[in-house]
N, C-alpha and C positions, 0 to 999 in steps of 0.2 A: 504493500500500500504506500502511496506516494505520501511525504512528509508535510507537514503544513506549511511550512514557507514555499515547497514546491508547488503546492496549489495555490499560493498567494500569486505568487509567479509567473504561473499559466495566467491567470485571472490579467492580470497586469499585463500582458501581453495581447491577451484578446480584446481586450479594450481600446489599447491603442490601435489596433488593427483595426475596430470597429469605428475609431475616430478618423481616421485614414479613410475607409471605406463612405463614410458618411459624408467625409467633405469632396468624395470625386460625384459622390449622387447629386451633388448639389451644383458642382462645376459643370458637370455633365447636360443636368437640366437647367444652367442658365447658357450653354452652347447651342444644345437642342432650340431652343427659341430662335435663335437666331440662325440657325440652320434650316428650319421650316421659314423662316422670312424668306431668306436667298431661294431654296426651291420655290413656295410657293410666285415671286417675284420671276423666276426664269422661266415657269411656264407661258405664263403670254408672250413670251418673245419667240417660242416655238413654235406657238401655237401662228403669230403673225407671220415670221417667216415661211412657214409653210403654204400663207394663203397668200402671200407676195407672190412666191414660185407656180401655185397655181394658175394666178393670173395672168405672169407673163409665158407659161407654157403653151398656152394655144397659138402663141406667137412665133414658136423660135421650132425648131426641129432637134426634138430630145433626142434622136439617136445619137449627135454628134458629140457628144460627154461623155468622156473616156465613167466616169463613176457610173453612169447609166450602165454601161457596158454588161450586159447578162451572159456571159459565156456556157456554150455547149457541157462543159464536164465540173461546173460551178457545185453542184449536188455530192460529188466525188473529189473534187481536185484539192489543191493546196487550201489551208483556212489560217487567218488568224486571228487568235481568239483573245480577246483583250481581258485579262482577270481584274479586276478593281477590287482591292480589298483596305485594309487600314493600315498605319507603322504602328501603330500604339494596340495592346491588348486589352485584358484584363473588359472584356465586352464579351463575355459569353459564348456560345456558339457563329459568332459573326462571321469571323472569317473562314473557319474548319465547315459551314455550310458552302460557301464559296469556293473552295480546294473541292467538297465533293462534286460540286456539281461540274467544275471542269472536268474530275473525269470521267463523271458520268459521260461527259459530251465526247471522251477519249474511246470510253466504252463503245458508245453508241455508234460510233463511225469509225469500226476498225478497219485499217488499211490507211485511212484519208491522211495526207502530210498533214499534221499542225503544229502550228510553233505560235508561241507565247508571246504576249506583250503584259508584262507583270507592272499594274499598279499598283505601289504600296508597299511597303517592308513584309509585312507577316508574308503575303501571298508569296515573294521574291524567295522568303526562307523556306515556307512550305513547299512550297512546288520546287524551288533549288534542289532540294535533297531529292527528287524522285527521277535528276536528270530528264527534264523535259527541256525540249530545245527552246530558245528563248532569242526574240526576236530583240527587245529594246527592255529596258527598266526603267521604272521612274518612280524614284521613291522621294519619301520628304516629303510628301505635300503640303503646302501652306496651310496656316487658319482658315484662313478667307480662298476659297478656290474664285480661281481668274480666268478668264479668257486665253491667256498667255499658256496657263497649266494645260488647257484643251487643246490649245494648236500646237503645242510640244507631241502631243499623244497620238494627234491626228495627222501629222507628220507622217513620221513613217509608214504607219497604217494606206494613207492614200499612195505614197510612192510605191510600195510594194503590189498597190492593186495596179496603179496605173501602169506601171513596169512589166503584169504580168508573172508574180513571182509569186501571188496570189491570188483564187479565184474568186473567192471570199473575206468579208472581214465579221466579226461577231463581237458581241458585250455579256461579261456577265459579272454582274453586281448587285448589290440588292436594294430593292426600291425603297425607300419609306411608304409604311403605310399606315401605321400608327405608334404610337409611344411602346406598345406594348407587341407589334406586330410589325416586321422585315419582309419582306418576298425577296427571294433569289429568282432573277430576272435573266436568261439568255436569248438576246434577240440580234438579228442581224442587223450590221450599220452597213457595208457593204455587197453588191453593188445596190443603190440605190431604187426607192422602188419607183418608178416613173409616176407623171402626174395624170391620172386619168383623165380622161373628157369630161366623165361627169363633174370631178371633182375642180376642170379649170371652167368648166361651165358654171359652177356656183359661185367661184371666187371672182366672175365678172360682176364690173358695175356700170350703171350707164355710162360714167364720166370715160372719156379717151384720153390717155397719158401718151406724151412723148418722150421716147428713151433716149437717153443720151450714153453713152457713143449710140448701145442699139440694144437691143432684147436680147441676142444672142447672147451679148458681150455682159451682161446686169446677170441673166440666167446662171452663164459659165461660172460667175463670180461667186453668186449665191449659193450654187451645189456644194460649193466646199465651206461656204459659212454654215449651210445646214448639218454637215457632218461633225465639226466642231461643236456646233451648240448641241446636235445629240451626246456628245462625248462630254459636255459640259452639264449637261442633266444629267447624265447617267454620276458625274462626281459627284455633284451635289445633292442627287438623292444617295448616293454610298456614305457620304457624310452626314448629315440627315438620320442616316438608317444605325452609324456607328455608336453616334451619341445615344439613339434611344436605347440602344442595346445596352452600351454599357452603366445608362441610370439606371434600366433592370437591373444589371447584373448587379449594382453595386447596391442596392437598394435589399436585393436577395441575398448579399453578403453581408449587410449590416443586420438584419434580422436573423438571420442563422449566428449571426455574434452574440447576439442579443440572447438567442436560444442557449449558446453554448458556457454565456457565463453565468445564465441560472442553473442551469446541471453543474458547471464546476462549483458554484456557492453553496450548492447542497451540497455537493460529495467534500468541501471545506469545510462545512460544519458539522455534518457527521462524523470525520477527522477528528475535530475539536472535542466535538461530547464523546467522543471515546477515548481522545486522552484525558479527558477531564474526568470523567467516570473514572478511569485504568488509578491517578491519581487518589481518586478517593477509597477507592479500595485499598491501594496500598496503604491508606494513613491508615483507615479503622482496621487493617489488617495488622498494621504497628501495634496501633493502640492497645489490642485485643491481648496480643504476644507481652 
């Protein structure tokens, strides 16, 4: 049986733990706030860019955009798969759902080339050790994701499509979607999906715009701003989605403290009253003698 400073000890130890864990729940959910600001804030700009490209696509001939490009062996061929995960841990199953589902996606397409574009330190370490081939890294991310963070990542993703070195490009991160609830998300960013008729049918308005240089030239420019801004949703719902995790997580660790230093208080006072008993027996056992 453990000694009673030993259990003072433990006790003293769990506590500070629990102080630790209680002030990252609280850092966490004043992050979180501002995390759903920045997402909720980036969706209407996706949402408009898309109805810009709508409108000017009835104008311009989408075949000639290398990212439209849908190649024959696209289903089968080279893929990369972009992983967005966190640097920092200590947020529950966050990122180890993330690692699974890439291989699920290794699983599910055996044969197919895929090489990696690792966002994020954990994903870098995790998936490092299983030797998967790895296309660029980028770790470190800022507080505040940026524009600049997106076109670093979309970078090489597009040279590799436009190049031909891939057939494909893919995302997988996980969405926000509430405090208490993540989805792990794989959806394709590459080749893009063209703009339907119906869909450049709705985005007309009576008013007639004049492009400058010309439509084609605004069109070309846009396709790869839109790819950017999906790689820039997909961070900031990853970010978004890390904080809520880890105020659960830390939230679950402060009450499981909570639980574990009234089970040590008991098993220190039970300690106590049985040396304190063990004591008095031996006096009136003196006494007796």
């Amino acid at each position: 049986m453990p000694s009673l400073i030993d259990m003072r000890r433990r006790i003293r130890a769990v506590k500070s733990t629990q102080q630790i864990t209680k002030a990252m729940k609280m850092v966490a959910a004043s992050k979180l706030r501002r995390a759903q600001e920045r997402v909720m804030a980036a969706r209407p700009y996706a949402r408009e860019a898309r109805r810009v490209l709508a409108s000017i696509a009835s104008r311009v001939d989408q075949t000639r955009h290398p990212l439209l490009v849908r190649r024959p062996g696209r289903e089968t061929g080279a893929t990369l798969l972009i992983v967005i995960t966190s640097d920092r841990g200590l947020c529950g199953s966050f990122n180890t759902n993330i690692v699974k589902a890439a291989g699920a996606f290794l699983r599910d397409e055996p044969g197919r080339p895929v090489s990696f574009g690792l966002v994020g330190r954990k994903g870098r370490d995790l998936l490092g050790r299983r030797g998967v081939p790895v296309r660029f890294e980028y770790v470190n991310l800022p507080k505040v994701i940026r524009v600049t963070d997106a076109e670093a990542i979309a970078g090489p993703a597009v040279a590799d499509f436009v190049e031909g070195k891939v057939d494909s490009v893919a995302l997988v991160y996980n969405e926000f979607k509430s405090v208490i609830q993540q989805r792990v998300v794989t959806e394709p960013l590459l080749p893009l999906v063209p703009i339907s008729e119906a869909e450049a049918a709705a985005a007309q308005t009576t008013a007639d715009y004049l492009y400058e240089p010309s439509p084609q030239a605004i069109f070309d420019v846009l396709l790869g701003r839109l790819v950017e801004s999906q790689i820039l949703s997909a961070l900031l719902e990853s970010s978004a989605a890390f904080y809520a995790a880890q105020m659960t997580a830390m939230d679950a660790a402060t009450r499981n403290s909570s639980e574990m230093i009234d089970s040590l208080t008991l098993t220190m006072n039970k300690i106590r009253q049985a040396a304190i008993t063990r004591e008095i027996i031996e006096v009136v056992s003196g006494a007796q003698a």
